[in-house]
C-alpha positions as CSV (number, residue, x, y, z in Angstrom):
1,X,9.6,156.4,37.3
2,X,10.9,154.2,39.9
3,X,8.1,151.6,39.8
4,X,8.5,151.0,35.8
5,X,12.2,151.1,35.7
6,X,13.7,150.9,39.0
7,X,17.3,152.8,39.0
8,X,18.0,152.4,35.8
9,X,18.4,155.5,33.5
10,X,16.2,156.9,31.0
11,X,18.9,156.8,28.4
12,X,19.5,153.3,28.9
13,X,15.9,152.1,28.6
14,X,15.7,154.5,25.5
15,X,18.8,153.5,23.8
16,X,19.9,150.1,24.7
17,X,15.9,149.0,24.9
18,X,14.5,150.5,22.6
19,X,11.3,151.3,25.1
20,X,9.3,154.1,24.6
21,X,8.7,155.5,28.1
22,X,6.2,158.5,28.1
23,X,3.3,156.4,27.1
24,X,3.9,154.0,29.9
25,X,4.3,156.6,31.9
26,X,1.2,158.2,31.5
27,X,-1.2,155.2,31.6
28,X,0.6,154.3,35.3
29,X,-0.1,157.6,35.8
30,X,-3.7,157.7,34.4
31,X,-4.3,154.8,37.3
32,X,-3.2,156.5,40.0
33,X,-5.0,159.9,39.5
34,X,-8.1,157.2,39.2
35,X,-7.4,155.3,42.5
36,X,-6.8,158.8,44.2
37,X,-10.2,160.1,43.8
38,X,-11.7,156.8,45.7
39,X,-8.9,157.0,48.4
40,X,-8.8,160.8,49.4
41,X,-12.2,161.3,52.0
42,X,-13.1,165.1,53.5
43,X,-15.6,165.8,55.6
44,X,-17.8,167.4,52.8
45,X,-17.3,164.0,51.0
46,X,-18.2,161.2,53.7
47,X,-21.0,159.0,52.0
48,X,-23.7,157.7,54.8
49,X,-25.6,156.0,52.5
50,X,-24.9,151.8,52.7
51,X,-25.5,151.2,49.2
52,X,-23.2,154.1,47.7
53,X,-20.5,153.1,50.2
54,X,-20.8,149.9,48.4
55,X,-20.3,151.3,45.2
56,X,-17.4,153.5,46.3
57,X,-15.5,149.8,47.2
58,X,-16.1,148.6,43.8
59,X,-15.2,151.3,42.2
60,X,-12.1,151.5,44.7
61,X,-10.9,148.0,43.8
62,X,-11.4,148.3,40.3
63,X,-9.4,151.7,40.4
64,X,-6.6,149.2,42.3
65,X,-6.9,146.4,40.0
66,X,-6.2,148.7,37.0
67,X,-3.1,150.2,38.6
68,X,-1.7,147.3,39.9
69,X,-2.2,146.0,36.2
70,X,-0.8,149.0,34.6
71,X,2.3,148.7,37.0
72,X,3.5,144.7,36.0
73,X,2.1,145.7,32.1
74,X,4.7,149.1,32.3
75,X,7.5,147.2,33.8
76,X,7.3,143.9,32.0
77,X,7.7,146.6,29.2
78,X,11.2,147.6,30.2
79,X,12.0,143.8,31.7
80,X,11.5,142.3,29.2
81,X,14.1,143.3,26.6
82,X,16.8,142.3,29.0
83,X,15.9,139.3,29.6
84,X,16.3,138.3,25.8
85,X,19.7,139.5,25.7
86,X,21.0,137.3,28.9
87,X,19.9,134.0,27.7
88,X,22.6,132.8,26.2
89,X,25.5,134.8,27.9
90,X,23.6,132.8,31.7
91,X,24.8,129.5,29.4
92,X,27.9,131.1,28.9
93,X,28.6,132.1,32.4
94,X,27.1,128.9,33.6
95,X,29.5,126.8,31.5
96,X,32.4,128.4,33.2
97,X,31.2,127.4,36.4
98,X,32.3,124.3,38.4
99,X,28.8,122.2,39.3
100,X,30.1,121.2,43.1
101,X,26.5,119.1,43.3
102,X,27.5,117.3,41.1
103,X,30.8,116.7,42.2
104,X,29.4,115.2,45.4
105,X,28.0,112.4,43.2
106,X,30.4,111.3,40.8
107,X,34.7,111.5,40.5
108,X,34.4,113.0,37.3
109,X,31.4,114.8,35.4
110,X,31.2,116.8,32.0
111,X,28.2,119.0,31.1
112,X,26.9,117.8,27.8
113,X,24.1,120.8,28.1
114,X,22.8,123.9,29.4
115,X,18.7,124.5,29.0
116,X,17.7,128.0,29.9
117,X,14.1,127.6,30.8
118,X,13.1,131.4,31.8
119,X,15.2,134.2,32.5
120,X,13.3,136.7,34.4
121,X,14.4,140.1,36.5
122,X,13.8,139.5,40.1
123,X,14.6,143.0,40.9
124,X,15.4,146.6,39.9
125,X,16.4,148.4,43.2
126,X,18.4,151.8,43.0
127,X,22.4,150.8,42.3
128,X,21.7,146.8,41.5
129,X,19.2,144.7,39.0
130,X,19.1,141.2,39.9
131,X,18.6,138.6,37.4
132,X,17.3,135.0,37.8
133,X,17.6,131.9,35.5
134,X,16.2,128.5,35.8
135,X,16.5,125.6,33.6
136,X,18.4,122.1,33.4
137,X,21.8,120.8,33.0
138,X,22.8,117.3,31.2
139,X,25.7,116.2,32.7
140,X,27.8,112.4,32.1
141,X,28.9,111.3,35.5
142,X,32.0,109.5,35.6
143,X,32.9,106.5,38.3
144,X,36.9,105.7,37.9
145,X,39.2,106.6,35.4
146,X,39.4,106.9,31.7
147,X,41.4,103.9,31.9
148,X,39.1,102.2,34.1
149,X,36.1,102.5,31.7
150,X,38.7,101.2,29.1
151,X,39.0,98.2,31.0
152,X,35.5,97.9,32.0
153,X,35.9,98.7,35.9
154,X,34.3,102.4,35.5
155,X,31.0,103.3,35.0
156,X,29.5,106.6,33.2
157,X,25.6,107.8,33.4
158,X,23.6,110.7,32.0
159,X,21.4,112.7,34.3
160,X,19.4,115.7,33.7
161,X,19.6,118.0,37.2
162,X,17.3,121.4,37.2
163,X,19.2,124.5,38.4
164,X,18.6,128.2,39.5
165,X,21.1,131.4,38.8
166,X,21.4,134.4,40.5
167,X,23.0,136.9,38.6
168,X,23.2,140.9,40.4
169,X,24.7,143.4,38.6
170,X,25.4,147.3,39.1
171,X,23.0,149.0,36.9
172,X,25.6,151.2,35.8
173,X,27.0,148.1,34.0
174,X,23.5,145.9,33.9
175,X,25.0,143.4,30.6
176,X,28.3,142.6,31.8
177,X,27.4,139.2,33.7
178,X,31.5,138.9,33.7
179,X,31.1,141.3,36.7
180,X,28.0,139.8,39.0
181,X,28.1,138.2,41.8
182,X,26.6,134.7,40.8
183,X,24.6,132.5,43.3
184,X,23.2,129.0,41.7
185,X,21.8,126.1,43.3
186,X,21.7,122.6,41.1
187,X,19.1,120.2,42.8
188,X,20.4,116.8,42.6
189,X,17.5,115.6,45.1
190,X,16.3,113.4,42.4
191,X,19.6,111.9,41.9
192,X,20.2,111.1,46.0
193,X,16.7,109.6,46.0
194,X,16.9,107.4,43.5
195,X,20.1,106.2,45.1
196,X,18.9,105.9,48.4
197,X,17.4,101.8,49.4
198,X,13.7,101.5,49.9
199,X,13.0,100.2,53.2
């Protein structure tokens, strides 16, 4: 249970994902009774013979290879409902954000857009799911003041900077991104490279 839906409830992944979970249940299962009869040796058991022990490794690996499978398929099955539903409120909480990269750079900035690239769930442990968002932000940095591009001493510029979220939330409250403790990281490497002179 834990490996297809870390702590998060059965009502939850029933009601509010609409995932079915005995079937998944049962093929993870299915694997691991398979990979237990190639893993559990007793003395009456112990093959001598080369060419069977051979054939007890492929059939080992391909017993491991099926259950690792059947572990990503199963929890992909329950991931991937939430992920759907935090697109847009990651733009929403990134909006509300102050972007101190970019703050480094120019006096003034304003985000002109928010690109979600992939939301994916990093992790599922037993009181926290942790959520992670990548993507891009336009932004129009701003040298001087409003009066000074008026008067043609400011400057403004467009830039495109890729950024990653963090987003961990209790599971008892796994939607409410209001109440996560939020990590991001904008990479403005391009920006300071650009900048810098070529020697």
């Amino acid at each position: 249970v834990f490996a297809i839906q870390g702590g998060l409830s059965d009502v939850f992944v029933k009601d509010e994902l609409k995932v079915d979970l005995p079937p998944l249940r049962t093929r993870l299962l299915d694997a691991v009774h398979e990979l237990s009869k190639h893993v559990h040796g007793r003395e009456n058991t112990i093959i001598r013979d080369q060419s069977a022990q051979h054939d007890v490794i492929e059939r080992t690996m391909g017993a491991m290879e099926a259950f690792v499978d059947s572990l990503h398929a199963c929890r992909n099955a329950v991931l991937a409902p939430i992920a759907e539903a935090l697109d847009r409120a990651a733009v929403d909480t990134l909006l509300s954000e102050t972007l101190l990269a970019v703050d480094e750079i120019a006096m003034h900035h304003s985000v002109d857009e928010i690109y979600v690239d992939e939301v994916t769930v990093a992790a599922i442990g037993v009181d926290t799911i942790t959520y992670v968002v990548t993507g891009s932000v336009e932004v129009t940095l701003q040298w001087g003041s409003n009066s000074d591009l008026r008067r043609g001493d400011g400057a403004e510029a467009g830039q495109s900077f890729p950024f990653e979220c963090e987003f961990r939330l209790p599971l008892d409250d796994p939607w409410n991104l209001d109440s996560a403790e939020l990590s991001y990281a904008l990479d403005t490497s391009k920006w300071h490279d650009m900048m810098t002179p070529e020697e």
